[in-house]
N, C-alpha and C positions, 0 to 999 in steps of 0.2 A: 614249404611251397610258396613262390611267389605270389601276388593277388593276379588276378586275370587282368586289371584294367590298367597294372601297371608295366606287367609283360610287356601287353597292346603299345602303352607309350613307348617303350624303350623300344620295340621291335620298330615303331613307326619313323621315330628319331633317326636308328642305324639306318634305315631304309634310305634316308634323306642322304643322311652323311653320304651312303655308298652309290646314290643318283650318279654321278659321271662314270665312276666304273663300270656301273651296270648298263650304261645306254652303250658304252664300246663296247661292251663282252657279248651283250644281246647283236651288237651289227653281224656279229662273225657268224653267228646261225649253227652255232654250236648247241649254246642253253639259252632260251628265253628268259629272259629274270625279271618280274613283274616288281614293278613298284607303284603303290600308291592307288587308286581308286579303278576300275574298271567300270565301262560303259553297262549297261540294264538291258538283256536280253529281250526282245519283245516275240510277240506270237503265241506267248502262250495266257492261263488265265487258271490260278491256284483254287482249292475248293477244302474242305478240312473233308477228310472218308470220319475218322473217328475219334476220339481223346480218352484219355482214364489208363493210360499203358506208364508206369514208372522205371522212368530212365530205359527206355527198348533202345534196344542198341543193334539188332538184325533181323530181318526179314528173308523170309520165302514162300514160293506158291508149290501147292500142291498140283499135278494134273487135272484136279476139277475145281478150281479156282480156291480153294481153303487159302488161305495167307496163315503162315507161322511169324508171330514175331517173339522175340528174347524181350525179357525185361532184367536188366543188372543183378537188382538181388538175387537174381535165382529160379525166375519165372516164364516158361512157355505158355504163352499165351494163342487163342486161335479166333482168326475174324473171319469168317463166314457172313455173305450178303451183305458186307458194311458195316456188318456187327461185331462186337468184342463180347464172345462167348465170356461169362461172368467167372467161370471154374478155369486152372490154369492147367495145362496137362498133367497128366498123374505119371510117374517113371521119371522123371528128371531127377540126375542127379547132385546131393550137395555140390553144394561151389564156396566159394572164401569170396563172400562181398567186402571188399576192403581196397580203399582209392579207385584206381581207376577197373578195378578188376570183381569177377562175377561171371556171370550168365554173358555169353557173346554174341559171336555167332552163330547164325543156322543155316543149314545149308541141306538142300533135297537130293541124292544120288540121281544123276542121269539118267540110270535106268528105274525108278521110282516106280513107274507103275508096275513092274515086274516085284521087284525085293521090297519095298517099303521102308528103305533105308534112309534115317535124317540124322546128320550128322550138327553136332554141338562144339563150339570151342567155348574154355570156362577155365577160371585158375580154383588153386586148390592147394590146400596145405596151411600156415599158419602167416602171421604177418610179417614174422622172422625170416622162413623159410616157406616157400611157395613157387608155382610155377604154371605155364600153360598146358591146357591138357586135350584131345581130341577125342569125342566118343560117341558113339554110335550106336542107334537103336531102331527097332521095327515099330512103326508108326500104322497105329489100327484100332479104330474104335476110339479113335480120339484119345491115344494118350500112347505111351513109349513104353514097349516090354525087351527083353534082351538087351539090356543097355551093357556095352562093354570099351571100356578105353582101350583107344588103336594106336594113341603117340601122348607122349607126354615129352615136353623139354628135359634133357638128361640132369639140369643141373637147377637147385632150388635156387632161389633169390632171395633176400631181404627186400622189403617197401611194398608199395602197393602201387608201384608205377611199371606202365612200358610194358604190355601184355600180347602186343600184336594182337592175331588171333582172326583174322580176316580169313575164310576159305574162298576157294575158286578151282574151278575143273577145267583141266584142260580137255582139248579133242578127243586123244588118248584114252581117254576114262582114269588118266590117276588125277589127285589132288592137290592144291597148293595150301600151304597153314601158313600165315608169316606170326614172328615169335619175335617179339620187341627185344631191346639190348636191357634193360633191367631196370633204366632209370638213370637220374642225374648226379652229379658230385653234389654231397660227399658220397654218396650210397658207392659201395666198394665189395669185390668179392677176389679170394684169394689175391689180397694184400693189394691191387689194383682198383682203380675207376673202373665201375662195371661194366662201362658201358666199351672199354677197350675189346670185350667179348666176341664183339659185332666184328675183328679181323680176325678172331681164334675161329678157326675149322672145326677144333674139338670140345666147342661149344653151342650150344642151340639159339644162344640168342644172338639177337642181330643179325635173324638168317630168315629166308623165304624155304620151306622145306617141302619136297615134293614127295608122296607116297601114292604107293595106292590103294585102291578103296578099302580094304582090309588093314590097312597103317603097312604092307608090308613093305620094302623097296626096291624099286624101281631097278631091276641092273641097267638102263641105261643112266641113272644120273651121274652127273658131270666127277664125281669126286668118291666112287664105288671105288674102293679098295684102299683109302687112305686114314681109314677105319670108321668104327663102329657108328659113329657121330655125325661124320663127315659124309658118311654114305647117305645121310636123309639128307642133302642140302642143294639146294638149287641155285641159291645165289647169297649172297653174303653182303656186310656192310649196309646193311641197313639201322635206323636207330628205332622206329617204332611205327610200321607197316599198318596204316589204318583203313584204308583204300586197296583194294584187289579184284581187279578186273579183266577176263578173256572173252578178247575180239571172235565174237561165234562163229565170223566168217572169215578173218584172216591169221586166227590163232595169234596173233600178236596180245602180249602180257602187258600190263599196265597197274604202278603202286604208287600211290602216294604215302610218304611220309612226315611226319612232325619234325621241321627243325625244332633248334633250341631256345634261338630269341632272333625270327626271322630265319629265312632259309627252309623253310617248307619246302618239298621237293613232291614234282612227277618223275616219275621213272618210266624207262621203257627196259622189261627186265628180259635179261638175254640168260640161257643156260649158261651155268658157269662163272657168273660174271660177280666182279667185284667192285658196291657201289659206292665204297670211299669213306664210309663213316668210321670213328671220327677222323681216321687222317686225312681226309680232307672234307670243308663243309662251307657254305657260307654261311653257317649260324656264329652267333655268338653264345660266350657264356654270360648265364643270368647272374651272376657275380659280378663286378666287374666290365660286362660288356667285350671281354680280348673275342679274338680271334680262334674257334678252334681248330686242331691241329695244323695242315702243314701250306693251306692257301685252300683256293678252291679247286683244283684240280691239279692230276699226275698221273701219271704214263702208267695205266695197264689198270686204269679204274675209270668207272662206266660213269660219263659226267649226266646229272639229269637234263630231261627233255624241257623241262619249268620249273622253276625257283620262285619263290612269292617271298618277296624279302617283307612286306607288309605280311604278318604273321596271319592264314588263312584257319590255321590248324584242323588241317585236311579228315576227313572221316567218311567212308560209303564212296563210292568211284564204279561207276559203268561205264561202257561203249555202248552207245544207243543206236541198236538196228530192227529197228520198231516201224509200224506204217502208218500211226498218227500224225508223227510228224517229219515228213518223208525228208523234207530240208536238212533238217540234223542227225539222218543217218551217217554211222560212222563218227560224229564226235563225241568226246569224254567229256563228263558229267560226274563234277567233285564237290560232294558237301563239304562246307566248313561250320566249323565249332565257334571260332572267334571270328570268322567272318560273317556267320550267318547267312548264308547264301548258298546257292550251287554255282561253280564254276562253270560255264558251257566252252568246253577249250576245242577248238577248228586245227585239226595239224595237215600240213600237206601231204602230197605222196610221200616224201622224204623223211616224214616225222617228225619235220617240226612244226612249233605255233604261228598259226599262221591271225586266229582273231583268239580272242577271249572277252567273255562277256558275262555279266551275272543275273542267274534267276535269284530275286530276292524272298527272304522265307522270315528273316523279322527274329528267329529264334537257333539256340541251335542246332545244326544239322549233323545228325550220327549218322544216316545210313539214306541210299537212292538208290534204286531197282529199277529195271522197266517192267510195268509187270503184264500180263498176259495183253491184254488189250491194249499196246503199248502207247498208255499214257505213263505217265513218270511219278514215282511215288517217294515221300521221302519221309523220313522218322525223325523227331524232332527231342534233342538229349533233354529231357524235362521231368521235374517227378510229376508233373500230367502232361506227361508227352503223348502228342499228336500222330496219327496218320496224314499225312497232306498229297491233295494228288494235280499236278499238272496238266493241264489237255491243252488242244489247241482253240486258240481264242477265237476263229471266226464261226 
């Protein structure tokens, strides 16, 4: 694995390099391609809720305010009043902590106060051979009974990169899980760069899959009958889906991904749709610095809505429709890992970028919620990672 500070350089350098491209490709209003520093969000005023959570990586609320967060290794943890209950929930099951992978996401069933259903994404299996997995339990008395896997990736991977693992509910009542492509060259699977996966249909990774609540599928998705595989998938071409988010009030989908060295992508994800990884990308490889695959865009693949060629390395993504701070209803709200910051990104009617601006956080950012009270909350990737909460500053 490269060092992180030298990624940063090399991602900042191609950024520069590719400045003229990018200020014509952004005129046309296609893709926005961000290079280089953004202006400091103002209105709002940070506050710490709580610290002592190692490496949380997702958050949820109960219907009477409990917050569930993940912690990496393997841990449910529960804040109640501002507090970080000391015991971590009892029923969670093994995970494989190893790279970027562990305990994930959490995520509450819509209808929560009826079933009591919190759903977990978490890899599992060995460092050879592992995968992501989605499972679900009844939440009661503070702790998870009936836990049962609802989806797992069909196919194991070597490394401990590229887990996805982001859930999101659409209006419908089914689910989205996004499942990373597997990782970077050399890492390889059935005599291929693994990451070629992400155009296989009759592969899980590199795909946003949609099910429902029960893992079962959906007969309307896009790709029911072109078999067993392909029938869980929503959209495709993705490299590693860290960001997932649905607009409560326009159902419009929203992912951010990891470029490879710059090219960090927003997406606007359409059923069906094919988002071009790797054949086409503006990242580069960490090797070398070329070009991956075939330009940055081609006919019959969904170009992103925002490219951060200065490497943000996106993680947590909401649409904030909250009444704290009534101004920024409607716009997305992306943490970054090597930016450190929240992205505040303004798109028009049209969908595209119209401002962008950054809440600064000093550390890095896994995961942003709105939560009940809607002030803005965000998890900070740390082995004494933070709760931090936003409100408005007057």
């Amino acid at each position: 694995m490269i060092p992180r500070l030298v990624v940063s350089a090399l991602a900042a350098g191609l950024a520069l390099a590719l400045a003229p491209h990018v200020a014509a490709h952004a005129s046309e209003g296609a893709t926005y391609v961000s290079v280089g520093d953004v202006p400091v969000a103002t209105g709002a005023r940070r506050s710490e809720v709580l610290s002592g959570l190692e490496h949380p990586w997702g958050m949820a609320w109960l219907p009477d305010g409990t917050m569930l967060v993940t912690e990496r290794p393997g841990r449910l943890r529960i804040a109640r009043d501002g507090k970080l209950l000391p015991d971590p929930v009892a029923g969670v099951p093994e995970v494989l902590a190893f790279g970027q992978g562990g305990l994930m996401d959490v995520s509450v069933h819509p209808d929560f106060a009826n079933n009591r259903q919190v759903y977990l994404t978490l890899s599992v299996g060995t460092r050879e051979a592992n995968r992501t997995r989605v499972t679900r339990g009844r939440f009661e008395n503070d702790q998870l009974t009936d836990v049962e896997t609802i989806f797992e990736a069909a196919q194991a991977k070597p490394g401990g990169a590229h887990f996805g693992s982001r859930i999101a509910w659409l209006p419908d009542g089914t689910m989205l899980v996004s499942i990373g492509d597997g990782g970077n060259p050399p890492t390889s699977l059935d005599g291929a760069f693994i990451r070629l996966k992400a155009q296989d249909r009759a592969s899980h990774l590199g795909k946003l899959v949609r099910l429902n609540a029960d893992g079962s599928v959906p007969k309307d998705n896009p790709f029911v009958g072109d078999g067993e595989v392909a029938a869980t998938i929503f959209s495709y071409g993705h490299r590693n889906i860290q960001g997932l988010a649905v607009d409560r009030e326009t159902g419009a989908v929203y992912a951010t991904e990891h470029g490879p060295l710059g090219g960090d992508e927003l997406n606007r994800i359409e059923k069906g749709a094919n988002h071009g990884w790797p054949t086409v990308s503006y990242g580069r490889e960490y090797v070398g610095g070329a070009q991956i695959g075939e330009g940055t865009s081609k006919d019959g693949m969904a170009p992103p809505v925002l490219v951060w060629m200065g490497a943000t390395a996106p993680s947590g993504l909401m649409v904030y429709r909250g009444k704290a701070f009534p101004e920024w209803r409607g716009q997305l709200f992306s943490g970054g890992l090597m930016s450190q910051d929240i992205r505040k990104i303004e798109l028009c009617d049209e969908g595209r970028v119209v401002t962008q601006t950054a809440l600064r956080v000093g550390a890095r950012v896994r995961d942003v919620r709105e939560g009940p009270d809607g002030f803005i909350y965000v998890l900070t990737d740390e082995s004494n990672g933070r709760l931090l909460r936003f409100e408005p500053a007057g």
